[in-house]
Residue frames as a rotation matrix with the C-alpha (Angstrom) as fourth column:
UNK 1
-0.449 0.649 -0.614 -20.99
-0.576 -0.736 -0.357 33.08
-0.683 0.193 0.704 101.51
UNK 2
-0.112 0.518 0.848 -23.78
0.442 0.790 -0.424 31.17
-0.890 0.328 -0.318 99.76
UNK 3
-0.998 0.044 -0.054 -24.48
-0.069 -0.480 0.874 31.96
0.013 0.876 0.482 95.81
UNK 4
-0.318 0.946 0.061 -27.76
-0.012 0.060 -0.998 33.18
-0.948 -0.319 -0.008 94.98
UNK 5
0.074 0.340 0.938 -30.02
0.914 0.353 -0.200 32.45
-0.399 0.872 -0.285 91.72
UNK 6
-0.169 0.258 -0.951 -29.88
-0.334 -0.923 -0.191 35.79
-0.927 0.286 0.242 89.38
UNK 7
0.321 0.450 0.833 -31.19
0.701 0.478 -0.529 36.10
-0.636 0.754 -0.162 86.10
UNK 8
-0.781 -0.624 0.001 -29.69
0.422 -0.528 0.737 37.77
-0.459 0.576 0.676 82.90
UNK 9
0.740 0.667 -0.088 -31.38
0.414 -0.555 -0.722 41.15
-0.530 0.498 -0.687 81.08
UNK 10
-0.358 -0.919 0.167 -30.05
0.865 -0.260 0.429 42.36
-0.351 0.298 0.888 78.23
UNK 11
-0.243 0.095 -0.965 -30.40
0.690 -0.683 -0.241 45.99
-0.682 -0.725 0.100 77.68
UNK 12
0.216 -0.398 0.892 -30.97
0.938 -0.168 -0.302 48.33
0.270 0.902 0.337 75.15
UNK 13
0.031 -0.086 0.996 -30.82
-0.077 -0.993 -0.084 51.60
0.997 -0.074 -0.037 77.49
UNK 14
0.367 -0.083 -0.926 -29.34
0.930 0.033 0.366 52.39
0.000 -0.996 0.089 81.00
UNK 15
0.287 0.662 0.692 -30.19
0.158 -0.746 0.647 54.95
0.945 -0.077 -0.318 82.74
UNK 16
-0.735 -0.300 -0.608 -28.79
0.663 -0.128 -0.738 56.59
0.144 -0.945 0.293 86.15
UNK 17
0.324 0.934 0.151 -32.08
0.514 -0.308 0.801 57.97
0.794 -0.182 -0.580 87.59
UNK 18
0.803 -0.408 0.435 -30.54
-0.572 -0.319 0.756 58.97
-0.170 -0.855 -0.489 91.64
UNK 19
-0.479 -0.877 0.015 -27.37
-0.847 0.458 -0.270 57.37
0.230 -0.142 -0.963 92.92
UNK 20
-0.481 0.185 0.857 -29.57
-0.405 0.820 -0.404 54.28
-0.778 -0.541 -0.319 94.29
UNK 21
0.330 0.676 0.658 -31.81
0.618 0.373 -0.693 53.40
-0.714 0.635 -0.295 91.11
UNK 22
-0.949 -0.311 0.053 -31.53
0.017 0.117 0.993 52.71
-0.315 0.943 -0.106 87.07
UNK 23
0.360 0.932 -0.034 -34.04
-0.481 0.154 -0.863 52.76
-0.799 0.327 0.504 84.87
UNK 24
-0.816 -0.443 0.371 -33.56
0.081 0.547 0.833 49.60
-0.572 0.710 -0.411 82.34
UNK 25
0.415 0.868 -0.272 -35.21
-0.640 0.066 -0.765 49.61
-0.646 0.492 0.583 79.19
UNK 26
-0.311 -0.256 0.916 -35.16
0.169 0.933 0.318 46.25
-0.935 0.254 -0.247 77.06
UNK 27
-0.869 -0.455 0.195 -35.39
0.177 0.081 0.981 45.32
-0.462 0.887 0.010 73.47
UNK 28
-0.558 0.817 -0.144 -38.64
0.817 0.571 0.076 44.39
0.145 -0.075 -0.987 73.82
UNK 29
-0.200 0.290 0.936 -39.75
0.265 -0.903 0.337 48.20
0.943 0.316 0.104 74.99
UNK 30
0.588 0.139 -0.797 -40.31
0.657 0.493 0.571 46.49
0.472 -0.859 0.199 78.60
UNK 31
-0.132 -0.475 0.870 -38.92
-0.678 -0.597 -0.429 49.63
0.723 -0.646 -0.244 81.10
UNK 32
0.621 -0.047 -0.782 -38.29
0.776 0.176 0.606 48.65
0.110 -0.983 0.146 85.23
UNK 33
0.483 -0.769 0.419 -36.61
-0.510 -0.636 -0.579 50.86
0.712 0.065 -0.700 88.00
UNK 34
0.590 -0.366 -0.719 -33.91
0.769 0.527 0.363 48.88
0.246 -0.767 0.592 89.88
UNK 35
0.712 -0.609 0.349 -31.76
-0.700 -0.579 0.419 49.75
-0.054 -0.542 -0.838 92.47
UNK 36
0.327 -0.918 -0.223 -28.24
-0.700 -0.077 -0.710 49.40
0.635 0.388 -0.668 92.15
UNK 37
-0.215 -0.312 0.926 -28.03
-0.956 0.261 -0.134 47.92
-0.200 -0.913 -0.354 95.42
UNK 38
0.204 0.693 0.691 -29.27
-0.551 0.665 -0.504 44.50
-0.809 -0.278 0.517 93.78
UNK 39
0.999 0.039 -0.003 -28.39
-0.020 0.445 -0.895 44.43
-0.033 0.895 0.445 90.30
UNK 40
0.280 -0.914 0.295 -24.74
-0.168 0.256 0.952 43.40
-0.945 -0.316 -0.081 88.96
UNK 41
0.469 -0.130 -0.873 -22.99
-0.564 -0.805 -0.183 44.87
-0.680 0.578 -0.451 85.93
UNK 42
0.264 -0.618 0.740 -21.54
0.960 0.091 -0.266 42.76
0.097 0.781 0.617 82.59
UNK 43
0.309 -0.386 -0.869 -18.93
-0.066 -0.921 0.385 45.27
-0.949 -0.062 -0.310 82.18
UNK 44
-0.826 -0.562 -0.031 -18.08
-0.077 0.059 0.995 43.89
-0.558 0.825 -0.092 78.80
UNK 45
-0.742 0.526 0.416 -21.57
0.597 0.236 0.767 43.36
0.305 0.817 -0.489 77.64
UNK 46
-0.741 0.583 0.333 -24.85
-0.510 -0.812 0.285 44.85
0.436 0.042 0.899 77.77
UNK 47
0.163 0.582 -0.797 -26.36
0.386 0.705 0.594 42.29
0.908 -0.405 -0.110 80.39
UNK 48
-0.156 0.489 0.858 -27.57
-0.786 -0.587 0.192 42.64
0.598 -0.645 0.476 83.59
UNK 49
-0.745 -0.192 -0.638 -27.18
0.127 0.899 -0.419 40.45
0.654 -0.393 -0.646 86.18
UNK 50
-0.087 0.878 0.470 -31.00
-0.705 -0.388 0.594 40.63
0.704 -0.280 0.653 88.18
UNK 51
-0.985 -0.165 -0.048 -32.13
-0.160 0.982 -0.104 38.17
0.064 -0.094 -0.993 90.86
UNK 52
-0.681 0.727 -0.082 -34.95
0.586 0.609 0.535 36.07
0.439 0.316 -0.841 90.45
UNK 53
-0.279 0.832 -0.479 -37.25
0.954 0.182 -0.240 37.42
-0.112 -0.524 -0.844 92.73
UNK 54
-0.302 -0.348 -0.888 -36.72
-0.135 -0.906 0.401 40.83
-0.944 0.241 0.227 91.45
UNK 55
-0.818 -0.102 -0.566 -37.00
-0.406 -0.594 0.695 40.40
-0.407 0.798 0.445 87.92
UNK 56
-0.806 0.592 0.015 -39.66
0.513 0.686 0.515 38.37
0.295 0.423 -0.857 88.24
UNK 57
0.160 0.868 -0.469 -41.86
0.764 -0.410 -0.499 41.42
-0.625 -0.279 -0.729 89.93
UNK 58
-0.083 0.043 -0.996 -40.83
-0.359 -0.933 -0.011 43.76
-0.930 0.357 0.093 86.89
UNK 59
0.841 0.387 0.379 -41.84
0.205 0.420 -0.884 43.67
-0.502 0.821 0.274 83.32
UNK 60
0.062 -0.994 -0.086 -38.43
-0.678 -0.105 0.728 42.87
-0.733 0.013 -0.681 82.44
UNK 61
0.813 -0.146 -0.564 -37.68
-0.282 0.749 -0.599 40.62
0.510 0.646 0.568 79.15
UNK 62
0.077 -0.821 0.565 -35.04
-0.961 0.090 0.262 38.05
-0.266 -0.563 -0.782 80.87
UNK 63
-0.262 -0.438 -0.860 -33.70
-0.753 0.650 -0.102 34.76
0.603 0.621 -0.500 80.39
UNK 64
0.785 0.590 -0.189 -35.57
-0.391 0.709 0.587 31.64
0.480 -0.387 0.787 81.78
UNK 65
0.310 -0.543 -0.780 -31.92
0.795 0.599 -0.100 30.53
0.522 -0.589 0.617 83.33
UNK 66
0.956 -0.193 0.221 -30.64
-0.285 -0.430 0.856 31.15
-0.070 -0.882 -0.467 86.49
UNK 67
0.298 -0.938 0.174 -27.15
-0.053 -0.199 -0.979 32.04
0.953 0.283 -0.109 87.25
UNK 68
0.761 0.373 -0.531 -25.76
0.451 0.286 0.846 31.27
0.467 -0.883 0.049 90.26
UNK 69
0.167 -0.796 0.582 -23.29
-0.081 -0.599 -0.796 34.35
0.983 0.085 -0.165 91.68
């Protein structure tokens, strides 16, 4: 299985909207809804694990590096 690029949001509010889709809201005031099916949980922190092409079509405050999961 190949790793793909994801990018890191940190949160200041999650949100369970349906069973398929969150609604993140960021420090920044920046809201998006993802689905679940895509994004990948810091269980110890308050990051988000997004991938690129995704968080780059929501107004999402994120981190300019890529992560490769």
């Amino acid at each position: 299985m190949s790793k793909r690029p994801y990018l890191k949001v940190k949160y200041k509010e999650l949100k369970d909207i349906t069973e398929k889709a969150i609604l993140v809201v960021c420090f920044d005031g920046s809201s998006a809804i993802l689905p679940k099916s895509h994004v990948q949980q810091n269980t110890f922190s308050d990051i988000l694990y997004v991938p690129t092409w995704l968080a780059q079509k929501k107004p999402l405050q994120y981190s300019q590096k890529k992560e490769w999961r």
